[in-house]
LODRENKOL-212010 format. One record per residue (C-alpha): residue number from 1; residue in one letter; chain; x, y, z. Coordinates in pm, whole numbers. Layout:
LODRENKOL-212010
> num; residuo; cadena; xx; yy; zz
> NUM; a; A; X; Y; Z
...
END
This chain:
LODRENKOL-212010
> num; residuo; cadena; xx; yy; zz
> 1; x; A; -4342; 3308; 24810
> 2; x; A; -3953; 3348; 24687
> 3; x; A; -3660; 3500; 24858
> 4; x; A; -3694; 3822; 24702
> 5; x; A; -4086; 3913; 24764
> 6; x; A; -4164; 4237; 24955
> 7; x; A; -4419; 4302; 25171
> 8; x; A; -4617; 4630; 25088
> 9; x; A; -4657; 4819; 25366
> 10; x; A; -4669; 5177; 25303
> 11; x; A; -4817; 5289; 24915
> 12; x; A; -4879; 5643; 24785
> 13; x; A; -5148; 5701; 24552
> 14; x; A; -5121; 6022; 24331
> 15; x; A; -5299; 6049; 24020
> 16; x; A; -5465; 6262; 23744
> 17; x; A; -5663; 5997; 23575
> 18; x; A; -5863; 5827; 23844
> 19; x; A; -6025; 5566; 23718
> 20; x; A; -5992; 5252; 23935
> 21; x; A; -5787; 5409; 24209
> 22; x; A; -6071; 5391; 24429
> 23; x; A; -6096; 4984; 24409
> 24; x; A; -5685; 4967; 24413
> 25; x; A; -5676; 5194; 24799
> 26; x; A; -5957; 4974; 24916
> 27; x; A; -5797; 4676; 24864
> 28; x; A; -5461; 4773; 24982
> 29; x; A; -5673; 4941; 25276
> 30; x; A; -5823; 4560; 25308
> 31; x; A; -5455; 4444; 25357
> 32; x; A; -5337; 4666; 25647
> 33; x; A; -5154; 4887; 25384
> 34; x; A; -5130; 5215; 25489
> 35; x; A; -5166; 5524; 25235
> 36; x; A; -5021; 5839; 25176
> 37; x; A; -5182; 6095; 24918
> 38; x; A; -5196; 6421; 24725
> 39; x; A; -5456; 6655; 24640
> 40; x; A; -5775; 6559; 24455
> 41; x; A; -5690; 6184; 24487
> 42; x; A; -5641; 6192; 24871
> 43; x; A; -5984; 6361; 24887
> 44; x; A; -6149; 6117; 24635
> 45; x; A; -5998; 5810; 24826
> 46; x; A; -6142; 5978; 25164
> 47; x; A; -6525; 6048; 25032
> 48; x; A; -6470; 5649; 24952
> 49; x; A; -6392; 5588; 25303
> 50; x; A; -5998; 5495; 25268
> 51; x; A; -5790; 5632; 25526
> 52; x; A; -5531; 5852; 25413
> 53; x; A; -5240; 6025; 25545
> 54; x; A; -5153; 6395; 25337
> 55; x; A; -4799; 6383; 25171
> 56; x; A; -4777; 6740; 25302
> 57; x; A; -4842; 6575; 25693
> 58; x; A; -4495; 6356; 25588
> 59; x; A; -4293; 6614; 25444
> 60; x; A; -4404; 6871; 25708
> 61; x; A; -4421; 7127; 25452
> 62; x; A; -4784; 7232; 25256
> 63; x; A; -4829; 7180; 24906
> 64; x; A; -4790; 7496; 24725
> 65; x; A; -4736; 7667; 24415
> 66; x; A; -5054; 7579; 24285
> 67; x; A; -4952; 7222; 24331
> 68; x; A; -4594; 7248; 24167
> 69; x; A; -4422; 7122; 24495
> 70; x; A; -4569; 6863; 24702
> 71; x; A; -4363; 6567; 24701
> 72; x; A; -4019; 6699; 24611
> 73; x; A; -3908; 6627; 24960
> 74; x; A; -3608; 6366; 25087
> 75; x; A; -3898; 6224; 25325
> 76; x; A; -4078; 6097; 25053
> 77; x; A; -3779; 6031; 24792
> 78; x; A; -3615; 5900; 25066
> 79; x; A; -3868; 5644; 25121
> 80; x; A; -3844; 5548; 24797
> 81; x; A; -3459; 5527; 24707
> 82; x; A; -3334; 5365; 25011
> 83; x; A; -3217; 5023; 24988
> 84; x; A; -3355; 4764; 25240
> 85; x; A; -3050; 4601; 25249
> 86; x; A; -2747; 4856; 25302
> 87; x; A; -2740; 4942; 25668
> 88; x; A; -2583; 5280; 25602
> 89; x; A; -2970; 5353; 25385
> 90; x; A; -3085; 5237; 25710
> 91; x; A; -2904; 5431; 25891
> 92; x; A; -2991; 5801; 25753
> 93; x; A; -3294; 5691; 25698
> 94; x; A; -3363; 5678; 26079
> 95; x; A; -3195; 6000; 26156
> 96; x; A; -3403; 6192; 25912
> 97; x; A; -3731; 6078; 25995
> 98; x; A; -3794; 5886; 25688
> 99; x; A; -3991; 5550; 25665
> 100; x; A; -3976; 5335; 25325
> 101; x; A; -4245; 5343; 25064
> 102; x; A; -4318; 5001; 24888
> 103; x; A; -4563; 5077; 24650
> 104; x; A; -4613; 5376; 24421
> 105; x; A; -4909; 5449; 24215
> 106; x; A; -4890; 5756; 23961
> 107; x; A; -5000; 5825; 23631
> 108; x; A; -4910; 6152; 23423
> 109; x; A; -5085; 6492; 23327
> 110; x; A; -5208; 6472; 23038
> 111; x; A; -4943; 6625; 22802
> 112; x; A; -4987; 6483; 22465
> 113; x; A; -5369; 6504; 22535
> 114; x; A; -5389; 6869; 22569
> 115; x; A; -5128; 6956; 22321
> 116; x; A; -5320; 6811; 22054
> 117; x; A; -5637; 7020; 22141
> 118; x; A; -5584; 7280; 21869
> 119; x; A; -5696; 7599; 22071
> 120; x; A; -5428; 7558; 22344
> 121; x; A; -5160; 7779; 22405
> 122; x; A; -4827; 7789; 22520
> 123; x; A; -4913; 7849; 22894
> 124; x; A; -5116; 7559; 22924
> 125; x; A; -4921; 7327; 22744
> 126; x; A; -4643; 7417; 22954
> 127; x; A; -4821; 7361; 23270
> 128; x; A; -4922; 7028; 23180
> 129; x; A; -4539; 6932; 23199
> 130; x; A; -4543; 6690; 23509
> 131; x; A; -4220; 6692; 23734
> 132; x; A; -4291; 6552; 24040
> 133; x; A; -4496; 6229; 23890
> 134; x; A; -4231; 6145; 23693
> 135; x; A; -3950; 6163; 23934
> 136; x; A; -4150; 5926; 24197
> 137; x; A; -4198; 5734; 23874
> 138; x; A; -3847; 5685; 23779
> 139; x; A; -3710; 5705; 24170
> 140; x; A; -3958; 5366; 24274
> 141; x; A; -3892; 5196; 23920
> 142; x; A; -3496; 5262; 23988
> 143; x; A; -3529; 5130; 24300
> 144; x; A; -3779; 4794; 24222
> 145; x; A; -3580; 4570; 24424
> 146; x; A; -3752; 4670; 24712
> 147; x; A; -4045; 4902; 24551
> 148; x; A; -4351; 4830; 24349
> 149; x; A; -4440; 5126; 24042
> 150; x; A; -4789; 5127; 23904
> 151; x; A; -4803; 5409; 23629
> 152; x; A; -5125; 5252; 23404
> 153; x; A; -5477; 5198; 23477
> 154; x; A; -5487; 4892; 23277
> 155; x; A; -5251; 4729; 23556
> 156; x; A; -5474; 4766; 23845
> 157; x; A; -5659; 4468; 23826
> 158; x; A; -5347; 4255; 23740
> 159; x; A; -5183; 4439; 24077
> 160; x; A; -5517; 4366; 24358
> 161; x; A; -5464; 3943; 24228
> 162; x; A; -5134; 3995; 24292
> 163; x; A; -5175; 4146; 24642
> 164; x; A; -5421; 3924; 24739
> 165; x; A; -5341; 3594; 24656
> 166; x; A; -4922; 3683; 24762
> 167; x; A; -5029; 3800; 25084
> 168; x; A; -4949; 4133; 25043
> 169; x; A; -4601; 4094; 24849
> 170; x; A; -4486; 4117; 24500
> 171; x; A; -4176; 3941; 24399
> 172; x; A; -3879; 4058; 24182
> 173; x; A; -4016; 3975; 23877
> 174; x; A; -4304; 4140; 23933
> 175; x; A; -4206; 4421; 24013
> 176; x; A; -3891; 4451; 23727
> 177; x; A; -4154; 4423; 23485
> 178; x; A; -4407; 4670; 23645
> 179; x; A; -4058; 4918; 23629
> 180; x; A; -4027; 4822; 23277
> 181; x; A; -4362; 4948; 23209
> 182; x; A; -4315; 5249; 23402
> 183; x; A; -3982; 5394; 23218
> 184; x; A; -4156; 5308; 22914
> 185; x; A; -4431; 5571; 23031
> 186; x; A; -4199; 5839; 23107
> 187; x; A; -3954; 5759; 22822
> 188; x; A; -4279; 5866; 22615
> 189; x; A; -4308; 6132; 22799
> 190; x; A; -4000; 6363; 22789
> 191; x; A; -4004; 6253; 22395
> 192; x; A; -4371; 6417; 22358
> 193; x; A; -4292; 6755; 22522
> 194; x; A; -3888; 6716; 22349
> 195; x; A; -4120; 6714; 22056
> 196; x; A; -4337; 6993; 22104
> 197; x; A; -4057; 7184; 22251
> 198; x; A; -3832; 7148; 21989
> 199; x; A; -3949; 7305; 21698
> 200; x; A; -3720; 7130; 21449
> 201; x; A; -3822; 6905; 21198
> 202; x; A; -3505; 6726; 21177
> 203; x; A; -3347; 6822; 21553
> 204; x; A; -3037; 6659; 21614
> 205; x; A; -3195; 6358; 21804
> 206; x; A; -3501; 6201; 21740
> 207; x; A; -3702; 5993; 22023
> 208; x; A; -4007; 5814; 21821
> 209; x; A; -4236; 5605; 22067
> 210; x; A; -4533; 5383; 21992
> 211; x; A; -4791; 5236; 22207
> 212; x; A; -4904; 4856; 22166
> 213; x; A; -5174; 4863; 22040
> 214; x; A; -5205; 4452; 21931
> 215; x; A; -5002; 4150; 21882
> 216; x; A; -5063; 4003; 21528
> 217; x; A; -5047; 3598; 21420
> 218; x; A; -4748; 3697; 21221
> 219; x; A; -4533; 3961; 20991
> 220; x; A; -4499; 3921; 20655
> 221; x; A; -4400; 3570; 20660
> 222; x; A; -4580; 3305; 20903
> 223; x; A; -4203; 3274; 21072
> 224; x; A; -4208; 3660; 21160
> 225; x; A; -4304; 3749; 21484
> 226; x; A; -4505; 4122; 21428
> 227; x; A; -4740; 4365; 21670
> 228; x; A; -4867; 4676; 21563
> 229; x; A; -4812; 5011; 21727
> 230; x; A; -4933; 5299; 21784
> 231; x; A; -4802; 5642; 21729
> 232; x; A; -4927; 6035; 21731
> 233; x; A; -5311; 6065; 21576
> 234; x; A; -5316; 6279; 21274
> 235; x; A; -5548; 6503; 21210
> 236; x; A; -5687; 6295; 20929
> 237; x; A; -5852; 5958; 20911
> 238; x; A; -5622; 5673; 20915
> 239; x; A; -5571; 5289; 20922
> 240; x; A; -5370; 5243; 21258
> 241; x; A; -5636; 5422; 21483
> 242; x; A; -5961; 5323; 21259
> 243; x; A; -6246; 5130; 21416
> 244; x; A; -6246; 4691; 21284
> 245; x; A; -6674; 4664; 21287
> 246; x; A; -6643; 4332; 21151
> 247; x; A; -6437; 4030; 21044
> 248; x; A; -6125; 3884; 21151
> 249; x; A; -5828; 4016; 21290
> 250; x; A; -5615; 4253; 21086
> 251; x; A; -5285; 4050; 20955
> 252; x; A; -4954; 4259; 20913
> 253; x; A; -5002; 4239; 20523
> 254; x; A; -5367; 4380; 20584
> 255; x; A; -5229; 4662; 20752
> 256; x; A; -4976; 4754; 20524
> 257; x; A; -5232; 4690; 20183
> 258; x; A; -5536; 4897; 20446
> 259; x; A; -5322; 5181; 20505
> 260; x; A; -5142; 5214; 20124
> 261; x; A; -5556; 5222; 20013
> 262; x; A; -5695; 5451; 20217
> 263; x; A; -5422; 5664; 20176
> 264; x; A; -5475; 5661; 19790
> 265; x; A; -5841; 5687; 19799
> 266; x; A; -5797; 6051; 20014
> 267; x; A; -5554; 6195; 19740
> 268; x; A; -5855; 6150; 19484
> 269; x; A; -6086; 6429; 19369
> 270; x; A; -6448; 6428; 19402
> 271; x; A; -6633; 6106; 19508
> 272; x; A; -6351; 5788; 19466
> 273; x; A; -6268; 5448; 19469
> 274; x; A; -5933; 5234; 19529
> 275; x; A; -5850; 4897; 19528
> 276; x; A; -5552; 4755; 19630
> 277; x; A; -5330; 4505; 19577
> 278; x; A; -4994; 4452; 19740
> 279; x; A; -4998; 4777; 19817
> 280; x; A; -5004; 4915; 19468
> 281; x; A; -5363; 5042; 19336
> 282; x; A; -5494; 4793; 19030
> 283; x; A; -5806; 5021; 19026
> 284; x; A; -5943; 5327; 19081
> 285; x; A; -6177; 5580; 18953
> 286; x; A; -6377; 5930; 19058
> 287; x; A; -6655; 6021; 18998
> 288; x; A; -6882; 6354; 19014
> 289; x; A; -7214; 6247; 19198
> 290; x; A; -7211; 5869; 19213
> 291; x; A; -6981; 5643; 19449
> 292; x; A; -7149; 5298; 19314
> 293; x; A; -6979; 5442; 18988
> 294; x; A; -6710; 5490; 19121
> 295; x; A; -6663; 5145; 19275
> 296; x; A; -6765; 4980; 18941
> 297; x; A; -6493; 5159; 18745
> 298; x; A; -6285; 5108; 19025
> 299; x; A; -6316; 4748; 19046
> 300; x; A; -6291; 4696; 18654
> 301; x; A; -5961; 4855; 18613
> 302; x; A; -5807; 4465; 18733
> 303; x; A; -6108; 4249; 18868
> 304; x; A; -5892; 3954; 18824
> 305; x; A; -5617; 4141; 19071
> 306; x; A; -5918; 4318; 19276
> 307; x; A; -5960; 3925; 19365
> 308; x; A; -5863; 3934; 19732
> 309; x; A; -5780; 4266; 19763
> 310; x; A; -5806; 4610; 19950
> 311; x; A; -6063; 4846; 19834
> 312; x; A; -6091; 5202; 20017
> 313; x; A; -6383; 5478; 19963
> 314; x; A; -6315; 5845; 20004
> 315; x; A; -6686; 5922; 20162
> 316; x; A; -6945; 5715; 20352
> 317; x; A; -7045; 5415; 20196
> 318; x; A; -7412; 5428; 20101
> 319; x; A; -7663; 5081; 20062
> 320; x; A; -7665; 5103; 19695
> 321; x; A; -7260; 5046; 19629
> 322; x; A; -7250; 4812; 19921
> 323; x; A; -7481; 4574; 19724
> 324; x; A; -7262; 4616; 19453
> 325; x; A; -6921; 4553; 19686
> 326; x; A; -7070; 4219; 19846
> 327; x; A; -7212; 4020; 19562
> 328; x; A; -7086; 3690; 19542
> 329; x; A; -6808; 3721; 19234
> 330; x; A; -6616; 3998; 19436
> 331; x; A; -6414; 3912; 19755
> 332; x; A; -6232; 4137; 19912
> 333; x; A; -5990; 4129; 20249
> 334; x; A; -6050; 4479; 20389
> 335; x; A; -6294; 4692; 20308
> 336; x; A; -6261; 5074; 20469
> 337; x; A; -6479; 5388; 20457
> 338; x; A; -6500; 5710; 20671
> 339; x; A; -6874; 5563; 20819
> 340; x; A; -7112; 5298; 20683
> 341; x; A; -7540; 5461; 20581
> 342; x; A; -7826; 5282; 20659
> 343; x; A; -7788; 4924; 20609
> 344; x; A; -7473; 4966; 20417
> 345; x; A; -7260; 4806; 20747
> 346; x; A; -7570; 4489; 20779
> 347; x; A; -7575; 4466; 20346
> 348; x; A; -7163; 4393; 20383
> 349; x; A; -7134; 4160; 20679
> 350; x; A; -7459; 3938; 20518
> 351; x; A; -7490; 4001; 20160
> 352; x; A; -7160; 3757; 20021
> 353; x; A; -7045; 3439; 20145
> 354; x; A; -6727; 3621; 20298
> 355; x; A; -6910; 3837; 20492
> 356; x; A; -6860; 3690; 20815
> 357; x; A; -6480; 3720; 20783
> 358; x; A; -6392; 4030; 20541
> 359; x; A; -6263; 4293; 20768
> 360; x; A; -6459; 4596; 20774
> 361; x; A; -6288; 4939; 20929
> 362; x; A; -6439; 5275; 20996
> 363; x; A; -6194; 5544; 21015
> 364; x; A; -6435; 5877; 21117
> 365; x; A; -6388; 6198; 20916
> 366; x; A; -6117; 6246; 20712
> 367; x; A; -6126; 6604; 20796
> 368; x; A; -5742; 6777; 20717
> 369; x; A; -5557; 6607; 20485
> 370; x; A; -5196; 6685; 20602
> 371; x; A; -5034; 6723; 20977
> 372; x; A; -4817; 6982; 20986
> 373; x; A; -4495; 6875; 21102
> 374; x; A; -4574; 6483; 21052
> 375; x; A; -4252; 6308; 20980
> 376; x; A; -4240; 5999; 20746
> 377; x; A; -3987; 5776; 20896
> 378; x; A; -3806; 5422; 20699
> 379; x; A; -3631; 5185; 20902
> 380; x; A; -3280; 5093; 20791
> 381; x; A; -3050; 4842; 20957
> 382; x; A; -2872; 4981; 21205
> 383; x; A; -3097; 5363; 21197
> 384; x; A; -3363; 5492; 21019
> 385; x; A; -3477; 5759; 20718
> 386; x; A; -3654; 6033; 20814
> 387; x; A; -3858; 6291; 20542
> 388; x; A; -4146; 6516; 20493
> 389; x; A; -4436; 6293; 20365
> 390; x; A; -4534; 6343; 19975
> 391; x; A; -4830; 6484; 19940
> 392; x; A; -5071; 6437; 19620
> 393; x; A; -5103; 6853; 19576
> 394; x; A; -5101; 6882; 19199
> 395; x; A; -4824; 7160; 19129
> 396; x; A; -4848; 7385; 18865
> 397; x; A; -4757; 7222; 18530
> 398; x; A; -4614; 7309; 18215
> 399; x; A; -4700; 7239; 17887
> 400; x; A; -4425; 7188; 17675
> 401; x; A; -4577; 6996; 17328
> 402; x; A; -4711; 7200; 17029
> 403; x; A; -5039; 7092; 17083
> 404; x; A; -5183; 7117; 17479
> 405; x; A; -5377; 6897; 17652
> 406; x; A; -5755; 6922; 17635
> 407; x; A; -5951; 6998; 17916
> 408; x; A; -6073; 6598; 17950
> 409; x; A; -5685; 6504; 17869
> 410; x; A; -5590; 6778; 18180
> 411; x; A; -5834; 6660; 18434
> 412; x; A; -5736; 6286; 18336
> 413; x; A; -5355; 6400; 18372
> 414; x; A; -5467; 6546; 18706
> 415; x; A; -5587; 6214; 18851
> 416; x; A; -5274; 6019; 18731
> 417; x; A; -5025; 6179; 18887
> 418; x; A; -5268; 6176; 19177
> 419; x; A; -5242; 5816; 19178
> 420; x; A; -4859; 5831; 19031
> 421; x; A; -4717; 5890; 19410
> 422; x; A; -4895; 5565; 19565
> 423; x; A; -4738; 5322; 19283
> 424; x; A; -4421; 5174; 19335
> 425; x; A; -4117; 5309; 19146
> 426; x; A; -4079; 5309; 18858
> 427; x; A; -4437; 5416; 18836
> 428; x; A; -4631; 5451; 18535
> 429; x; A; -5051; 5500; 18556
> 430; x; A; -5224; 5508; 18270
> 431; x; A; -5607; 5655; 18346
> 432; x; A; -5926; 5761; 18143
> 433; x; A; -6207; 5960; 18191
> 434; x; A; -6081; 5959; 18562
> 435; x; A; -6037; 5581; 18624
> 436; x; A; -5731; 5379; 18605
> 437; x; A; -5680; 5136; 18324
> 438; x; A; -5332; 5077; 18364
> 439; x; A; -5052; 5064; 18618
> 440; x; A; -4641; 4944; 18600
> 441; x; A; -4523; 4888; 18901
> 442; x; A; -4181; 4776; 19090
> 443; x; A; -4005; 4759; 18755
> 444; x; A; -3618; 4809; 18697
> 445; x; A; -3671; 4950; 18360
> 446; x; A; -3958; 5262; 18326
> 447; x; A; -3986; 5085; 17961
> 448; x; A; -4112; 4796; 18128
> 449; x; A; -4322; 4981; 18357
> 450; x; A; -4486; 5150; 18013
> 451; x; A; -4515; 4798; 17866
> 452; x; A; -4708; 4635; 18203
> 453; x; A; -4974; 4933; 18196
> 454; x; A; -5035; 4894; 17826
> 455; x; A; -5108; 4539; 17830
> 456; x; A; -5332; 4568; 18146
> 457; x; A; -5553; 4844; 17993
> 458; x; A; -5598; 4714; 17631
> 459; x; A; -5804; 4854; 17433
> 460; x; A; -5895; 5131; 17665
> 461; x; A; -5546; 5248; 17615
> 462; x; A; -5664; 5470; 17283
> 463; x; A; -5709; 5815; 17383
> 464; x; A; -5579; 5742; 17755
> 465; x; A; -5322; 5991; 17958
> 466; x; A; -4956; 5800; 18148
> 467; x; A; -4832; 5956; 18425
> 468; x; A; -4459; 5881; 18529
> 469; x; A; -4344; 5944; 18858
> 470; x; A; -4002; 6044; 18716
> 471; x; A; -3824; 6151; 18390
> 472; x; A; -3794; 5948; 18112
> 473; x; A; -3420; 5862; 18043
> 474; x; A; -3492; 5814; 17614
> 475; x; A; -3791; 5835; 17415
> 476; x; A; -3830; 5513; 17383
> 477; x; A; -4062; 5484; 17704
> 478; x; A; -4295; 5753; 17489
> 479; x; A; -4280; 5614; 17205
> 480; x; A; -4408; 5289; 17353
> 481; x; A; -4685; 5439; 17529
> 482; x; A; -4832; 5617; 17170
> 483; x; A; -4870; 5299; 17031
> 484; x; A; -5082; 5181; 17345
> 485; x; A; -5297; 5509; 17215
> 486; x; A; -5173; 5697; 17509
> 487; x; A; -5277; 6117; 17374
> 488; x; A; -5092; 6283; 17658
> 489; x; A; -4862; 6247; 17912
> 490; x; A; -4749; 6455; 18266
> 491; x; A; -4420; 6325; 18416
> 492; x; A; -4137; 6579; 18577
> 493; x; A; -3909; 6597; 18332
> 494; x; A; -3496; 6702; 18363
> 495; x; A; -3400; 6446; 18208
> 496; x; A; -3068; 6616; 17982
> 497; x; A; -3268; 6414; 17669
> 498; x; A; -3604; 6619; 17748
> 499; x; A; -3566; 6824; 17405
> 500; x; A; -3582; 6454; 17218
> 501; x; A; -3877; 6341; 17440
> 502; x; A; -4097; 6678; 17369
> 503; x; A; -4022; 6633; 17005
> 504; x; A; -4107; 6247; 16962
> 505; x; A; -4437; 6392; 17202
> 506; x; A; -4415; 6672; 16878
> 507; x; A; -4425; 6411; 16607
> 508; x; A; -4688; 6194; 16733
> 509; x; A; -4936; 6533; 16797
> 510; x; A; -4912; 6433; 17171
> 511; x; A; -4953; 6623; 17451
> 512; x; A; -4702; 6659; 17748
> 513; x; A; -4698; 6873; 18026
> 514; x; A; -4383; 6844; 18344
> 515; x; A; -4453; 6917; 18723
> 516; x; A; -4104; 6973; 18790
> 517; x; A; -4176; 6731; 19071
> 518; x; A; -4065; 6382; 19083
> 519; x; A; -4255; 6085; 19257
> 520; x; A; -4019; 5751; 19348
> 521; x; A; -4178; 5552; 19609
> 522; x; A; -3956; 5268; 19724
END
C-alpha cells in the first residue's frame, strides 16, 4: 500500500436505486466496516442480514419531513469534512461527538427520469429535487483525501476488488478519480433541474452535459482521438440512443453519415428511402404503398455513390426490400430502420458477403417528430452556437410564375425542399415523381450547385422540379436548370433581382413558387 491509503472504517449507504448495494454492505460488513443508513436502504441491507446503525441514531434527531431532513446534521457532515490531519478538525470533532466517515455511497432521485414522463406535474418534479444526496456527494468528494464517494452502480464491483485485495484501503488516486466521477454526477444534476427550471430557451448560461456512452477507434481522421456521448432522449427515434443488432462497431464518420440519414428519411412523406453519403443524401425516394420501391428508386438516384454508404428507412423493414438491400452488387456501411419483420434482420446479416460486418441499428418508434424546446448546438473554438433545430414543415408557398405548378410538379416540389434542408449549402435537389435524381452540394457558387445536380440526373432531368435552399442571386442559376428540363422550381426568394428570376421562370413557361423560408446548412 502507499503513504496516502485510508483505511475504511465507517461507510454510509443511502440510495434510491438499489441495485448491488446489497453485495457492496456485505462485503464491507465482511471487512469489519461498520455502516450507517437511511430509510428504505437501511431496511433492505437489514432483511439481507447487514448490520446497520440509523443515521437518525447518529444525529440524535428522527428523520422527518417526509424524508426531507435526515442527514443535514454536523454529526454526519462533520464526519465527512474533517481533515485527518489538522489537529484543530480533530479537535472539534471530539467535542461534538462526531466520528469520521470514510466511505460514502449515494446515488440520486431520479430527476431527469421522472421529468421526462409526460404526465408529471410540477409537484412531483419538484420533489424529486435531491438535497441531501448531493451535499454528502459533493462534501465526501471535496474532502477525498481522506474519504471514498461512490455515486454509480456501475462502480461497485470495481470498489469490493479494491477493498479486498487493499485490505480495506483505497489510495489517493483512487479515490480522486472516484470524486471525479461523483461531481460529474451532480454537475449533471443541478444542469437537468437548471434546465427544467428555467424556462428559457436561450437563458443567460447554458450547462450542456453528456454521458459516455463509448470510446470509438478514432474521429474523423485515424490521428483523432473521439468517444461518443450521450445527451437528453428525444421524443423521436434517433441514432445516438438506437439499438447496433449487428456488425461492427460504429466509427465517428458512421455516426455522423447514421444520424444525417435517419434524420432525412423521417422528414419524408409516406413510405421512404435515404441513402447517404458524407452526410449529404445521393438518393431518395417515397413511395405510396411499397417500401422495396422505395429503396429501388432510392438506391438508383447515385448507385455508384450509394457504394459504401448510409441508407435509412422511415418504417419497419419488411423481408421483401431486405432481399433487395443485401444482394451482392450493393454494400452498404449502416443500415437503420425503426424495427426489422420476419426474417428481414436474418435476410441482412446472411444474404451478402458483408453481412457479417455492415452495421445494422434499430431505433424503436419514431413516434413525435420534434422536442419541444430541443436546442441544436455547433461547437466553435473557444464557445459554441446555439439555435432552434430546422424542421422539414413545408410552409405555405407562393406561386409567383404565370403558369402554376401542377399537382405532380407541387407534390414533387413538396419532397425537394423536404430533402433541400439535409443538403449542404448551397443546396440544390432536383427530384421526380418523388425520388431524387439530382443533388449540388457544398458548392461556393449556387450555379455550380445547379450544374452538379444536372449532370447527376441526366436524362431524368426533363420534366423534373429544383429546390434551392436559398435565393438565387441572378437568373443565371434558372436559366441553367431549364436547360437540364427542370419545369418548376420552389426556393425562398428575396433576392432584390427576384422580379428578373420570375420573368426568365415567365419566358421559359416555368413554374416557381417561394416559401419565404431559407434553408443553409453549414
Amino acid at each position: 500500500m502507499t503513504a496516502d491509503s485510508q483505511k475504511i472504517q465507517r461507510a454510509l449507504i443511502s440510495v434510491f436505486k438499489k441495485d448491488g448495494v446489497v453485495a457492496l454492505a456485505q462485503a464491507l460488513a465482511k471487512g469489519g466496516v461498520e455502516i450507517l443508513s437511511t430509510g428504505g436502504t437501511a431496511r433492505l441491507l437489514r432483511e439481507n442480514n447487514v448490520d446497520v446503525v440509523d443515521v437518525s441514531d447518529v444525529t440524535e434527531f428522527p428523520e422527518m419531513m417526509d424524508g426531507r431532513v435526515k442527514t443535514l446534521h454536523p454529526r454526519i457532515h462533520g464526519g465527512l469534512l474533517m481533515r485527518r490531519d489538522v489537529e484543530s478538525h480533530q479537535e472539534a470533532a471530539e467535542a461534538n461527538g462526531i466520528r469520521p466517515i470514510d466511505l460514502v455511497v449515494v446515488n440520486l432521485y431520479p430527476f431527469t427520469e421522472v421529468i421526462a414522463k409526460p404526465e408529471v406535474d410540477d409537484a412531483d418534479a419538484i420533489e424529486m429535487i435531491d438535497i441531501g444526496g448531493p451535499t454528502m456527494i459533493r462534501s465526501a468528494a471535496k474532502n477525498h483525501s481522506f474519504v471514498t464517494v461512490l455515486t454509480q452502480v456501475d462502480d461497485y464491483a470495481e470498489f469490493i476488488e479494491t477493498f479486498e485485495n487493499q485490505q480495506g484501503c483505497t489510495t489517493l488516486d483512487q479515490r480522486r478519480h472516484w470524486a471525479k466521477k461523483a461531481f460529474q454526477v451532480t454537475s449533471a444534476y443541478d444542469a437537468a433541474i437548471q434546465d427544467y427550471l428555467g424556462g428559457e430557451f436561450l437563458p443567460e448560461r447554458i450547462t450542456a452535459t453528456y454521458e459516455r456512452k463509448q470510446g470509438l477507434r478514432y474521429g474523423e481522421n485515424p490521428h483523432q482521438e473521439a468517444a461518443v456521448y450521450l445527451g437528453q432522449k428525444p421524443a423521436d427515434g434517433c441514432v445516438a440512443f438506437a439499438e447496433q443488432l449487428n456488425g461492427k462497431e460504429l466509427s465517428f464518420n458512421n455516426y455522423l453519415d447514421a444520424d444525417a440519414a435517419f434524420e432525412c428519411v423521417k422528414s419524408l412523406p409516406n413510405i421512404a428511402c435515404t441513402v447517404i453519403k458524407h452526410k449529404n443524401p445521393c438518393g431518395a425516394a417515397s413511395h405510396a404503398s411499397s417500401q422495396e420501391e422505395a429503396f429501388v428508386l432510392a438506391h438508383a438516384g447515385d448507385p455508384m455513390s450509394a457504394y459504401g454508404g448510409i441508407v435509412a428507412f422511415n418504417g419497419p423493414l419488411d423481408e421483401a426490400t431486405a432481399r433487395l438491400v443485401a444482394t451482392k452488387d450493393k454494400f452498404f456501411e449502416v443500415i437503420i430502420a425503426p424495427e426489422y419483420l420476419g426474417e428481414s434482420l436474418a435476410i441482412l446479416r446472411q444474404g451478402a458477403k458483408w453481412g457479417k460486418n455492415v452495421r445494422i441499428l434499430k431505433t424503436g418508434d419514431i413516434g413525435e417528430r420534434v422536442l419541444d424546446g430541443e436546442r441544436e448546438l455547433r461547437w466553435i473554438r473557444g464557445g459554441m452556437l446555439v439555435q432552434t433545430p430546422d424542421r422539414s414543415i413545408v410552409p405555405e408557398v407562393n406561386p409567383v410564375t404565370a403558369r402554376h405548378p401542377s399537382e405532380q410538379e407541387a407534390l414533387d416540389l413538396q419532397f425537394a425542399w423536404a430533402l433541400c434542408r439535409h443538403v449542404t449549402s448551397n443546396a440544390i435537389v432536383f427530384a421526380r415523381d418523388q425520388r431524387l435524381i439530382g443533388t449540388g452540394a457544398g458548392q461556393m457558387s449556387r450555379i455550380d450547385s445547379v450544374q452538379l445536380a444536372g449532370k447527376k440526373g441526366g436524362e431524368l432531368c426533363q420534366g423534373a422540379v429544383m429546390a434551392s435552399d436559398a435565393f438565387f442571386p441572378f437568373a443565371d442559376g434558372i436559366m441553367s436548370a431549364q436547360e437540364f428540363g427542370i419545369t418548376a422550381v420552389i426556393q425562398p426568394g428575396g433576392s432584390i433581382r427576384d422580379k428578373d428570376v420570375i420573368a426568365a421562370c415567365d419566358d421559359k413557361d416555368m413554374a416557381m413558387v417561394l416559401t419565404g423560408r431559407r434553408h443553409f446548412r453549414h
